[in-house]
ZALUM-288818 format. One record per residue (C-alpha): residue number from 1; chain; x, y, z. Coordinates in Angstrom, 2 decimals, always signed. Layout:
BEGIN
[NUM,A,[X,Y,Z]]
...
REM end
This chain:
BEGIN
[1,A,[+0.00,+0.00,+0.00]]
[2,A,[+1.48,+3.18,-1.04]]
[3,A,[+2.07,+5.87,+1.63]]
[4,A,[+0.18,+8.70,+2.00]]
[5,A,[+1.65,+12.07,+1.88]]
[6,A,[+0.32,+15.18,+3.87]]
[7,A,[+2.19,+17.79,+2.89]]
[8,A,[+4.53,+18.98,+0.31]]
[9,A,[+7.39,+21.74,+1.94]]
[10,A,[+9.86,+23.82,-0.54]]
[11,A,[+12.62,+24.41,+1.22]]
[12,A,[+14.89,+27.41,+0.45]]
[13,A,[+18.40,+27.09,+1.43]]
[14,A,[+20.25,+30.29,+1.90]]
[15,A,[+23.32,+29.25,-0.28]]
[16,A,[+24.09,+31.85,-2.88]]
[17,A,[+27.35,+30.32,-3.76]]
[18,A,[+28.33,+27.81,-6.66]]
[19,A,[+31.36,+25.99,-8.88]]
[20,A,[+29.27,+26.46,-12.12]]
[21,A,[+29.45,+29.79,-13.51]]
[22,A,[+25.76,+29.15,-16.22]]
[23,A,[+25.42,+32.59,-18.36]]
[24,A,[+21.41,+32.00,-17.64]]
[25,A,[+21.59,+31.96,-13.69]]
[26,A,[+21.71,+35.14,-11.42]]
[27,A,[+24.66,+33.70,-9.33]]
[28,A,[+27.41,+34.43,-12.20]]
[29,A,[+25.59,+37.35,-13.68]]
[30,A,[+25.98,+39.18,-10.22]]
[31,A,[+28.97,+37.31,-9.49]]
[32,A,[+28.01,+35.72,-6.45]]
[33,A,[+29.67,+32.58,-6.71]]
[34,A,[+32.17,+33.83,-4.42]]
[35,A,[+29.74,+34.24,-1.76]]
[36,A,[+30.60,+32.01,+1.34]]
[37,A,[+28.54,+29.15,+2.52]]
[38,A,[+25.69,+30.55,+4.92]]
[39,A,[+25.40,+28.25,+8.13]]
[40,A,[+21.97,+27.15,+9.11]]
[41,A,[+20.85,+29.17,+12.06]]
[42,A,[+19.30,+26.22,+13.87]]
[43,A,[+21.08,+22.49,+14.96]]
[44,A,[+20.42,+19.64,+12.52]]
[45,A,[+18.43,+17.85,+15.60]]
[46,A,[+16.33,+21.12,+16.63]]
[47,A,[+15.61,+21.23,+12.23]]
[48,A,[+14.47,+17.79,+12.82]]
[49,A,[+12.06,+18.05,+15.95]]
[50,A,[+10.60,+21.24,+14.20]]
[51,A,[+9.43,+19.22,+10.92]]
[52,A,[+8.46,+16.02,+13.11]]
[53,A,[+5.84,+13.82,+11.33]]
[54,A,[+3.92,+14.35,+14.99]]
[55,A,[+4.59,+17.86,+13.91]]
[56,A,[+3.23,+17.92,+10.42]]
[57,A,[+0.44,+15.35,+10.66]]
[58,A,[+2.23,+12.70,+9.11]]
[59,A,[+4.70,+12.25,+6.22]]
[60,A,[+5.72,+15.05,+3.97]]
[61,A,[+7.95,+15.26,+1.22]]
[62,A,[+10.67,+18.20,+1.59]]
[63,A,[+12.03,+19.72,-1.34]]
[64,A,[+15.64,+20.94,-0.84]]
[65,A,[+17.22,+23.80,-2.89]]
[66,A,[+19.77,+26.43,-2.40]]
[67,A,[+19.95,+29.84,-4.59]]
[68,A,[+23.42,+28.41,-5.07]]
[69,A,[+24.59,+24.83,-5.72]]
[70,A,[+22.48,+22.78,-2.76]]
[71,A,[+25.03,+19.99,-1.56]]
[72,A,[+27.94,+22.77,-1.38]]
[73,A,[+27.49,+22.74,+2.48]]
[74,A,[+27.52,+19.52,+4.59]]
[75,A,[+24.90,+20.74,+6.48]]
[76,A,[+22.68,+20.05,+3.89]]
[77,A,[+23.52,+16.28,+4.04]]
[78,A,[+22.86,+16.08,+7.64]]
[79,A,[+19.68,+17.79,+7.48]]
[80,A,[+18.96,+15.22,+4.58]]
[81,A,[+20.05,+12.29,+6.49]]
[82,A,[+17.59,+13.26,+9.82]]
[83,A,[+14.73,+14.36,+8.02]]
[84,A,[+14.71,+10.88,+6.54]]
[85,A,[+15.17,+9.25,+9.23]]
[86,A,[+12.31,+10.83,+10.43]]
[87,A,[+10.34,+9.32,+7.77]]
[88,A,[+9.66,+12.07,+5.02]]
[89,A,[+10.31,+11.80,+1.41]]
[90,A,[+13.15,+14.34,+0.59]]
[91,A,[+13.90,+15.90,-2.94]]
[92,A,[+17.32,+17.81,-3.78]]
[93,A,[+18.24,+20.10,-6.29]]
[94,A,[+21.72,+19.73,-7.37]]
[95,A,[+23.74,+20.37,-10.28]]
[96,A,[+25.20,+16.90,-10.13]]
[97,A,[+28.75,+17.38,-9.97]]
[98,A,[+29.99,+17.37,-6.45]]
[99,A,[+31.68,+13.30,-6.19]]
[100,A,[+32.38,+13.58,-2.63]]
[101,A,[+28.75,+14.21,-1.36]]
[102,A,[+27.27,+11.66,-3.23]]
[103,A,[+29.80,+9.15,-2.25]]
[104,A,[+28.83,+10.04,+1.20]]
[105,A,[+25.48,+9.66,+0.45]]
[106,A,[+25.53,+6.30,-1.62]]
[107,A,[+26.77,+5.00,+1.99]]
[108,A,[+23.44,+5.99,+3.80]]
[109,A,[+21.21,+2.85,+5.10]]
[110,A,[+19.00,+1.65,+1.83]]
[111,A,[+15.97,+2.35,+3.90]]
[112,A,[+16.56,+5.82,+3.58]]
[113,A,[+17.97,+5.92,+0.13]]
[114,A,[+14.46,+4.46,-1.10]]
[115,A,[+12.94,+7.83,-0.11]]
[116,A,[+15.62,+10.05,-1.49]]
[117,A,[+14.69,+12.00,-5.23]]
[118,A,[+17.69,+13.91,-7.04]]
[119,A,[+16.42,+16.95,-9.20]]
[120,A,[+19.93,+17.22,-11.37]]
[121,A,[+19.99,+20.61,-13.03]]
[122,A,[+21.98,+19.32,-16.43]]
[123,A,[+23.71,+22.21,-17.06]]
[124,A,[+25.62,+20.95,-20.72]]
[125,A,[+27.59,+24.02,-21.97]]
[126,A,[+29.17,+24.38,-17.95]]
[127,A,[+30.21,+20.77,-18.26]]
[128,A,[+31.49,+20.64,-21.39]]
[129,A,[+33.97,+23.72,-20.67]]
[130,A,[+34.86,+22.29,-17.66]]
[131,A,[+35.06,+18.61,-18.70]]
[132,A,[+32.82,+17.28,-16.09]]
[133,A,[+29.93,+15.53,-18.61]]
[134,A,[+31.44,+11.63,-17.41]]
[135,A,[+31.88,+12.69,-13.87]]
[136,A,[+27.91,+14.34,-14.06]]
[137,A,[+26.27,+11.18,-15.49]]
[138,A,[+29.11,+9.05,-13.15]]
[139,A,[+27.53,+10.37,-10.04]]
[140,A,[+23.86,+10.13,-11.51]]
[141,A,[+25.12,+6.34,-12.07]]
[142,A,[+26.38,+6.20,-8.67]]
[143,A,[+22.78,+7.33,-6.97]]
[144,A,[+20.64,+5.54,-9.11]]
[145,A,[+23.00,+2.29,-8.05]]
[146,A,[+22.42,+3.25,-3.82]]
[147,A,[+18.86,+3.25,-4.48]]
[148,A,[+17.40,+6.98,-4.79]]
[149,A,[+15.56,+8.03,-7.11]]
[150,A,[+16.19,+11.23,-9.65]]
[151,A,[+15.08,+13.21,-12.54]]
[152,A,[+17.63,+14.97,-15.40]]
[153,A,[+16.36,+18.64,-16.15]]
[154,A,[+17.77,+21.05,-18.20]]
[155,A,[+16.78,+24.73,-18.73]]
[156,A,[+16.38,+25.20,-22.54]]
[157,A,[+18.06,+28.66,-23.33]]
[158,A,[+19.13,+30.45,-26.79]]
[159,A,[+22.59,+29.46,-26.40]]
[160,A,[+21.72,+25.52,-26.87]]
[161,A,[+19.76,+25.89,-29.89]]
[162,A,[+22.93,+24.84,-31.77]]
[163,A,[+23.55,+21.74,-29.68]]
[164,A,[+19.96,+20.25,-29.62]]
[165,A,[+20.30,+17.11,-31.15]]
[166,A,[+24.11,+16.25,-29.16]]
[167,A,[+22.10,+17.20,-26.05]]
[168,A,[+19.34,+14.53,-26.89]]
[169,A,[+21.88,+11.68,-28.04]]
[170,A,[+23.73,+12.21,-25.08]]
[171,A,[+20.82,+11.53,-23.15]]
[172,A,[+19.56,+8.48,-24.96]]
[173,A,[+23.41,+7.35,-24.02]]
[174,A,[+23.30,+7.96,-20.51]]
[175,A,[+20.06,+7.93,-19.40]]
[176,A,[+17.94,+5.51,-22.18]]
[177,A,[+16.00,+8.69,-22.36]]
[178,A,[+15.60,+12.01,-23.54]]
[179,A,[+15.95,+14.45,-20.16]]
[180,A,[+13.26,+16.90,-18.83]]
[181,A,[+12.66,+20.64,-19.65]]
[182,A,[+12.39,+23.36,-17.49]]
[183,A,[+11.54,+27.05,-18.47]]
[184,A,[+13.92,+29.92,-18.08]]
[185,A,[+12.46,+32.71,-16.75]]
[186,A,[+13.68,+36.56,-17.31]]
[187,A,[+13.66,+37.80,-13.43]]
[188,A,[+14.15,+41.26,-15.01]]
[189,A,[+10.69,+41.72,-16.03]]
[190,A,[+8.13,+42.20,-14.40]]
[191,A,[+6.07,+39.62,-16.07]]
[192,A,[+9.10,+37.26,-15.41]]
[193,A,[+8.77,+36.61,-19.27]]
[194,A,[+10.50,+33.53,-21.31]]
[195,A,[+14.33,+33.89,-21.21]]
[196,A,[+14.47,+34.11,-24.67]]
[197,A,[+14.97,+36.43,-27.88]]
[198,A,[+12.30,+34.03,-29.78]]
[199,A,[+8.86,+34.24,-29.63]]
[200,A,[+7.38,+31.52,-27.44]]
[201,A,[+6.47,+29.10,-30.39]]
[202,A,[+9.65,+29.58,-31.66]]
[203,A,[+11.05,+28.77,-27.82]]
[204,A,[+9.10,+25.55,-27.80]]
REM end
């Protein structure tokens, strides 16, 4: 019997720091990737006993992202690690390239792996300059191995246009499918239009 969930919680996590520099995200454009890790203001145990399933009614699933790169601070993992112990479903949004937190992780008790979800931000131009597309898919390998479970988004912008069907066979590669699409969204409007220079047909 499948378990019911009460509540879904996004979790902010005030990390405005990151080792991707993407020419869509606000972190490089006002070069804030130089910005030091901010410590959570509360213990890992007190984090816990606030989102208690006694707390909450029952079993939630927490959805974990920094404005930054999430698993940058070790905090994050121990946060992770109690909140699953306490029984909730947690989701992360990473960028998929940080080895030694998901080695850590692939070491976690397979009970709590099983209710672990990976939201990995494929970011393809940032890996290819930096030569981190085996060791991105590597450590997708690695967590799908443990036991979590995980999703492969990428944020279609201009710049990618030309690299549309390498993106898509590099998928079917790695993955056996084509990878999900989010939509980039121009915070400098007020509308928060399309990031785009196309009309929105033309985006699609």
């Amino acid at each position: 019997m499948a378990e019911k969930i009460k509540r879904f919680i996004d979790c902010y996590i005030p990390t405005e720091t990151c080792n991707l520099r993407c020419h869509y995200c606000y972190i490089a454009q006002k070069r804030k990737f130089n910005n030091k890790l901010v410590h959570l203001s509360h213990s890992v145990k007190t984090i816990r006993k606030a989102l208690s399933k006694k707390r909450l009614g029952g079993t939630c699933v927490l959805n974990l992202c920094a404005g930054g790169e999430t698993l940058l601070s070790d905090e994050v993992l121990e946060v992770t690690k109690e909140l699953l112990k306490e029984g909730h479903f947690v989701m992360i949004v990473t960028n998929g390239t940080l080895t030694k937190q998901f080695e850590k992780i692939s070491k976690w008790d397979k009970k709590l792996l099983d209710k672990l979800f990976f939201k990995f931000s494929f970011h393809y131009l940032e890996l290819i300059r930096l030569g981190w597309l085996d060791k991105y898919f590597s450590n997708i390998e690695l967590m799908d191995k443990a036991g979590a479970s995980f999703t492969v988004e990428i944020t279609p912008s201009d710049e990618l246009i030309p690299y549309i069907d390498e993106i898509k066979e590099i998928c079917l590669q790695n993955l056996g499918c084509l990878c999900h699409l989010t939509i980039g969204r121009d915070d400098r409007t007020n509308q928060i239009e399309v990031l785009t220079n196309h009309t929105f047909d033309e985006y699609k």
